[in-house]
C-alpha positions as CSV (number, residue, x, y, z in Angstrom):
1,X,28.1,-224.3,-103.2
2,X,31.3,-225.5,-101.9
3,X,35.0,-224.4,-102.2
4,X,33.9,-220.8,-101.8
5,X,34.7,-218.9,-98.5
6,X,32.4,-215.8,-97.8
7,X,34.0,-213.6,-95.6
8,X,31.0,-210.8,-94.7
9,X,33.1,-208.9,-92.1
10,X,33.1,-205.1,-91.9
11,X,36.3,-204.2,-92.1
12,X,37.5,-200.5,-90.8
13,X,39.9,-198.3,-93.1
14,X,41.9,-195.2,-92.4
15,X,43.2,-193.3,-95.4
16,X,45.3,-190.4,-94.4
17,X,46.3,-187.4,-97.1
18,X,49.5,-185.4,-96.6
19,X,48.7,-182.4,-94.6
20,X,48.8,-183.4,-90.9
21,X,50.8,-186.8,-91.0
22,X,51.2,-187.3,-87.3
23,X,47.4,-186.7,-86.4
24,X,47.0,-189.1,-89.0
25,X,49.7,-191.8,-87.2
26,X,48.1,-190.2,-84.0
27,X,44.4,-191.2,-84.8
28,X,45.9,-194.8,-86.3
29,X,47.6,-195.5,-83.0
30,X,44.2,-194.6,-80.5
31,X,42.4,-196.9,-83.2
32,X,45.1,-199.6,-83.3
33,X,44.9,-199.7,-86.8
34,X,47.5,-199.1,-89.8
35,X,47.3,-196.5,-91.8
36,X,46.4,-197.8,-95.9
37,X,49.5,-197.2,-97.9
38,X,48.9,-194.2,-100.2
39,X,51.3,-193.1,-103.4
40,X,50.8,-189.3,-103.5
41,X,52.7,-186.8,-105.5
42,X,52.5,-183.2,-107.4
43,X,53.1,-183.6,-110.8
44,X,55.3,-180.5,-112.8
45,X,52.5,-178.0,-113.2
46,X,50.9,-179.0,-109.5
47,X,48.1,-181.2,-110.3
48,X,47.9,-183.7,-107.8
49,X,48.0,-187.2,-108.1
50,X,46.6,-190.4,-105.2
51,X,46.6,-193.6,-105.5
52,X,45.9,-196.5,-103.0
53,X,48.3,-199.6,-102.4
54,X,45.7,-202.3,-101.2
55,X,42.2,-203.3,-101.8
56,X,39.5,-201.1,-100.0
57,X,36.5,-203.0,-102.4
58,X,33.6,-203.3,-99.7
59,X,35.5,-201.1,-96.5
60,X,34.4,-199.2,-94.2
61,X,36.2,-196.4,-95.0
62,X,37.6,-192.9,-93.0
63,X,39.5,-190.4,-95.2
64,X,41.2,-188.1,-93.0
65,X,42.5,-184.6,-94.0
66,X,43.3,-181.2,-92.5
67,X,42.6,-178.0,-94.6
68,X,45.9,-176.4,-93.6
69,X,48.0,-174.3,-95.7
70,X,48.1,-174.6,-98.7
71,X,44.7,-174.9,-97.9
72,X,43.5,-175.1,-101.5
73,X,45.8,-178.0,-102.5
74,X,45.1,-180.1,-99.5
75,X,41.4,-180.1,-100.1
76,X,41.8,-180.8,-103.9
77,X,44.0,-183.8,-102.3
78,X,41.1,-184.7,-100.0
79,X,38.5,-184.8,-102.8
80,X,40.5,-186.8,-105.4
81,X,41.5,-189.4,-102.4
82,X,37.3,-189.5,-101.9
83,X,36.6,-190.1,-106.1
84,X,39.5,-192.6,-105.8
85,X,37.6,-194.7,-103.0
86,X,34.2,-194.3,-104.5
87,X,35.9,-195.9,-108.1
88,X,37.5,-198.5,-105.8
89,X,34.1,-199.4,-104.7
90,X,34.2,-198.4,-101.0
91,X,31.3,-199.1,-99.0
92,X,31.0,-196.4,-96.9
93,X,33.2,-193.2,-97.3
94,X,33.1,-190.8,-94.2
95,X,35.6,-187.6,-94.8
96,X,37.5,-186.3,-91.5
97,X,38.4,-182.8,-91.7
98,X,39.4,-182.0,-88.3
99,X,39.2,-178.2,-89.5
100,X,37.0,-177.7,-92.3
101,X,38.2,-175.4,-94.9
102,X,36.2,-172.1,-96.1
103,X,34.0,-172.7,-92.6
104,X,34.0,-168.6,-92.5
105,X,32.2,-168.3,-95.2
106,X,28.8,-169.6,-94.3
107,X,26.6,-167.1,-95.2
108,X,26.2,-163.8,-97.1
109,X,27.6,-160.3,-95.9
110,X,26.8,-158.3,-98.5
111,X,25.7,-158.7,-102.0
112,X,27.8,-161.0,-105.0
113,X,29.6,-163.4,-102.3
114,X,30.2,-166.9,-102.5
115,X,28.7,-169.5,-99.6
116,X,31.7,-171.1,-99.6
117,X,31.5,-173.2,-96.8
118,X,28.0,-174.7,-98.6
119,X,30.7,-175.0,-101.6
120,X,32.5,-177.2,-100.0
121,X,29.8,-179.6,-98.8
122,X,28.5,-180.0,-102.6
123,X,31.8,-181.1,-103.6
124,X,32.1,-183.6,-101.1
125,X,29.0,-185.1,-101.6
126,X,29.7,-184.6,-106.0
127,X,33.1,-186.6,-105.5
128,X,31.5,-189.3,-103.3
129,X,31.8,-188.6,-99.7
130,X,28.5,-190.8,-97.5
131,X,29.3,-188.8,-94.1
132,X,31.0,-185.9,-92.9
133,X,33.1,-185.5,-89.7
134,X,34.7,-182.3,-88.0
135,X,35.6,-180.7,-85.1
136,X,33.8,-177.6,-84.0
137,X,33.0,-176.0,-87.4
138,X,32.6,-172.1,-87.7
139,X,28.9,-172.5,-87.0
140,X,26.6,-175.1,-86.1
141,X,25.0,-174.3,-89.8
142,X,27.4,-175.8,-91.7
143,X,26.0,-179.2,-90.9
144,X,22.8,-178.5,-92.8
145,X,25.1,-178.1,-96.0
146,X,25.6,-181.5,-96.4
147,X,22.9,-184.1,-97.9
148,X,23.9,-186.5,-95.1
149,X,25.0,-187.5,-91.4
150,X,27.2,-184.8,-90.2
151,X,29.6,-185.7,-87.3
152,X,30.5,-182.3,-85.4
153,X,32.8,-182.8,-82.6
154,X,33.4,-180.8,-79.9
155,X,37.0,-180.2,-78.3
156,X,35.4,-178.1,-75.1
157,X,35.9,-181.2,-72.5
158,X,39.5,-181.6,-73.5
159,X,40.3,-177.3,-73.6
160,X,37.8,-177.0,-70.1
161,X,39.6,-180.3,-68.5
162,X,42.9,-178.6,-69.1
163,X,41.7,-174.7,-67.9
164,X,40.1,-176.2,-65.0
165,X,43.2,-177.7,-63.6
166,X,45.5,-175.0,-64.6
167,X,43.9,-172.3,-62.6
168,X,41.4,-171.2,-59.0
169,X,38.1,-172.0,-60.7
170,X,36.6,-169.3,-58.0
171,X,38.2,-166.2,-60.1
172,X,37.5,-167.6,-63.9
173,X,35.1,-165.7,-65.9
174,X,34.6,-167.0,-69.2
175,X,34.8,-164.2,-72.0
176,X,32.5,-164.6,-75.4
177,X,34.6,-162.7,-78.1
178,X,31.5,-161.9,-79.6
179,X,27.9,-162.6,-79.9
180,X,28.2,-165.4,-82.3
181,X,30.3,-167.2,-79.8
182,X,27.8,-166.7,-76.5
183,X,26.2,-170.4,-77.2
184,X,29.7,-172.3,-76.9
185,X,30.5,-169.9,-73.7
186,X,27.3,-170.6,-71.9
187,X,28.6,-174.4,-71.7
188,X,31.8,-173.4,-70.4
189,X,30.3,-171.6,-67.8
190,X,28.2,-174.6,-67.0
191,X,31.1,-176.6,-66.8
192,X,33.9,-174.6,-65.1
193,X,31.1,-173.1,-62.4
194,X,32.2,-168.8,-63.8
195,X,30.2,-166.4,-64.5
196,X,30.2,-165.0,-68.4
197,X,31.4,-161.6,-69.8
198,X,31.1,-160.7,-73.9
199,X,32.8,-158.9,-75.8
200,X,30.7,-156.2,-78.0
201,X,33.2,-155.4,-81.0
202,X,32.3,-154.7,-84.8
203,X,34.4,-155.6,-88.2
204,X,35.1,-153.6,-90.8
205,X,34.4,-155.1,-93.8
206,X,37.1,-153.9,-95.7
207,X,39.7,-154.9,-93.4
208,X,39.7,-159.1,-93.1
209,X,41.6,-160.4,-90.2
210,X,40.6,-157.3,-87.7
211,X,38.3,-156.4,-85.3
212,X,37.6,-153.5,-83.3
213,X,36.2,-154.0,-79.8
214,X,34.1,-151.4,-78.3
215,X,33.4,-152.9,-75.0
216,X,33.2,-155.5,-72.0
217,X,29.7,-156.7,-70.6
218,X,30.0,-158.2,-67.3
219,X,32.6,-157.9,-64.8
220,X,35.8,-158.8,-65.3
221,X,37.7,-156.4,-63.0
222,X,40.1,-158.8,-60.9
223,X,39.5,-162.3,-62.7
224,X,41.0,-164.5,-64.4
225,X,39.6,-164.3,-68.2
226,X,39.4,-167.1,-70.0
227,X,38.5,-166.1,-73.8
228,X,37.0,-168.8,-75.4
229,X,36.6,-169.4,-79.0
230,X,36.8,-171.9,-82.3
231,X,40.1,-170.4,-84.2
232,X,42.8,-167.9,-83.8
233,X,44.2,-166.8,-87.5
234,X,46.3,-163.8,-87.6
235,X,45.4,-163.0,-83.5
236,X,44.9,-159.8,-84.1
237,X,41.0,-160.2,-82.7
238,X,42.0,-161.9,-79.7
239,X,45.0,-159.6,-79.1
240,X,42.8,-156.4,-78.8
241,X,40.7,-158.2,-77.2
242,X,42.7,-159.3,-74.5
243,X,44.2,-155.4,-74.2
244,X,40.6,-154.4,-73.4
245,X,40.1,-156.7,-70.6
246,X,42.8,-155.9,-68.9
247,X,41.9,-152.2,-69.7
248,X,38.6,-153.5,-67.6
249,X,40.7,-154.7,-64.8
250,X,41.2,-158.4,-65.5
251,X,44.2,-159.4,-63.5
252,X,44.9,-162.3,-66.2
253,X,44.1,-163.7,-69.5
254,X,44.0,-167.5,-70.9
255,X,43.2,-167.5,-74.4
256,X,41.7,-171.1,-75.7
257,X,40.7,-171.9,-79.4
258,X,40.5,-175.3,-81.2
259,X,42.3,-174.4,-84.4
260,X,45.9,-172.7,-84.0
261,X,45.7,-171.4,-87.8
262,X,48.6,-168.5,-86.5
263,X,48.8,-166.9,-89.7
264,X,51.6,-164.4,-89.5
265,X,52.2,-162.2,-87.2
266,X,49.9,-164.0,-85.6
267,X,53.1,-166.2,-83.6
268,X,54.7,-162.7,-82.5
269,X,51.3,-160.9,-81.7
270,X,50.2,-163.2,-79.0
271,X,53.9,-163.9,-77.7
272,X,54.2,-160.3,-76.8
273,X,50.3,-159.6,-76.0
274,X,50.9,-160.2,-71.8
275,X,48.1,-163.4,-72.5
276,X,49.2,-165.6,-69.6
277,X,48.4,-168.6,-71.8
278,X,47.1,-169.9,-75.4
279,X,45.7,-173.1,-75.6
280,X,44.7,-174.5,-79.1
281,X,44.7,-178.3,-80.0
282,X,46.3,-180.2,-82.7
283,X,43.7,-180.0,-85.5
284,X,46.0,-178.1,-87.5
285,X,49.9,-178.7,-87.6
286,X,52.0,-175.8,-86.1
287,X,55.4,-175.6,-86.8
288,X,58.4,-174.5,-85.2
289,X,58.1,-170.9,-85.9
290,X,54.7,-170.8,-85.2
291,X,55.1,-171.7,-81.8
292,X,56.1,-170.0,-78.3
293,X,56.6,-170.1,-75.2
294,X,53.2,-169.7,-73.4
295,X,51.5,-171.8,-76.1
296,X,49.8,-174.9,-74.8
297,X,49.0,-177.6,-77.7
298,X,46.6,-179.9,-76.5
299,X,45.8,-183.8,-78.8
300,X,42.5,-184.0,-80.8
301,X,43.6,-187.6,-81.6
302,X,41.8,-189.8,-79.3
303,X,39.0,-187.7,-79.7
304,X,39.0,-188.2,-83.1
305,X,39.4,-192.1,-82.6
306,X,36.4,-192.7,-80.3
307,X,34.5,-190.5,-82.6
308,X,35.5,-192.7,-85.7
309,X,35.7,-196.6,-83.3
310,X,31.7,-195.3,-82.8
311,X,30.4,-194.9,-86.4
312,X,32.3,-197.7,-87.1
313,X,30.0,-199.6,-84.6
314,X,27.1,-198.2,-85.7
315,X,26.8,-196.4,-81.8
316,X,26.1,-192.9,-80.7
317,X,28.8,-190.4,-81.2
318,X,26.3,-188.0,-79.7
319,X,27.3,-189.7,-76.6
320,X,31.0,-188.6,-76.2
321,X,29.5,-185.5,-74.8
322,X,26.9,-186.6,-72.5
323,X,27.5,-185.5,-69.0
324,X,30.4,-183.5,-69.9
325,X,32.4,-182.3,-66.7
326,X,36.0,-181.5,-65.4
């Protein structure tokens, strides 16, 4: 047949919602792409309403949202902008959520709860969503909730890289702030060369947001603590524990988390806690008021990019973290 041009090119497409806009421009920039034009409003009564301003019929496409406050209405954003694609005849719809939303919830405490985080997953996959992409979720379970390739990325090299130069790796110890978190730890301790103290503390059930620690294993008496973990919220965990390190004899503390979520007080708490440092990365947006002076806000961005520039390509995103050292 002639007169008919077939152009069979993949073509890569980032699609950005409203939460996080300059991660978004961020992630476009490392990628050296432009961001798809996208109309998206509140109506009245705050139903939410996407639309998108070119063709995205046969894309490749990467839908990328935050679950920030509002929390609820940016996910709701998220899943609309994935039914949009999937009636626009994507070929490929891969949602980034650089912090997944209801990742706590993962399992059952008692009886008559939700597994929210399972939730979640489901209605991803009901709106239309091929592949899923995060950065490290609550717990490593959460990729099993999802019918499909699950991308979890980790931002340990890039909060390691920056510990390690910041400080005498001969005096770190690396502090798990509990059990849960000993796994992640470990590979810090691999990395920075330090030994590994936990934290032993117990929730009350009835009180969310709180934690009461009931004491130190290993020995931290004269080192440098670096208290590693995936999210700091309202701080009030990571403040008492920081108070009983140095109740152990710790002659400092660095606090590091992925996700700043710095629900209030949280801003205050860890301003006036004596932590020598926080250092969180830019999953989440934190504004203004929400930041202080010995906070440290590290880019998830080109992570992010080589993570997406991989699936594009069909390669290994398992290899970003080979042979991890700082």
């Amino acid at each position: 047949m002639t007169g008919i041009t077939q152009n069979n090119a993949k073509r890569m497409v980032l699609i950005a919602g409203r939460s996080h806009p300059e991660l978004a421009q961020a992630v476009a920039d490392n990628l050296g792409v432009e961001l798809v034009p996208t109309r998206a409003y509140n109506f009245a009564n705050g139903e939410i309403f996407v639309r998108f301003e070119e063709s995205i019929r046969g894309c490749d496409v990467f839908v990328l949202q935050t679950h920030t406050a509002p929390v609820n209405e940016w996910i709701m954003e998220h899943l609309l902008m994935v039914d949009a694609l999937k009636r626009a005849s994507a070929k490929r719809i891969t949602v980034v959520a650089p912090f997944y939303g209801y990742a706590r919830q993962d399992k059952k405490h008692a009886g008559r709860e939700p597994i929210s985080a399972r939730l979640m997953a489901d209605l991803f996959a009901t709106a239309g969503a091929d592949r899923l992409m995060s950065v490290d979720l609550h717990t490593a379970q959460i990729q099993g909730f999802f019918d499909g390739p699950v991308d979890h990325l980790f931002a340990l090299p890039i909060l390691a890289a920056h510990v390690g130069r910041s400080v005498d790796r001969d005096k770190i110890t690396v502090v798990s702030p509990d059990a849960g978190r000993v796994r992640v730890a470990e590979r810090w301790t691999d990395i920075l060369g330090a030994p590994l103290a936990i934290m032993h503390k117990r929730r009350d059930p009835d009180v969310p947001n709180e934690a009461k620690v009931l004491e130190v294993v290993g020995d931290v008496k004269d080192r440098i603590c670096v208290v590693v973990d995936d999210m700091i919220d309202t701080g009030g965990t990571i403040v008492k524990a920081s108070e009983a390190l140095f109740e152990n004899g710790a002659s400092d503390v660095i606090v590091t988390a992925t996700h700043g979520i710095f629900s209030s007080p949280a801003a205050q708490r860890l301003q006036d806690s004596g932590i020598r440092e926080v250092v969180v990365t830019d999953t989440l947006p934190i504004p203004v008021e929400n930041q202080f002076p010995n906070l440290t806000i590290l880019p998830i961005a080109p992570l992010l990019a080589r993570a997406i520039k991989e699936v594009f390509d069909e390669g290994s995103v398992a290899s970003l973290f080979d042979h991890v050292g700082v």
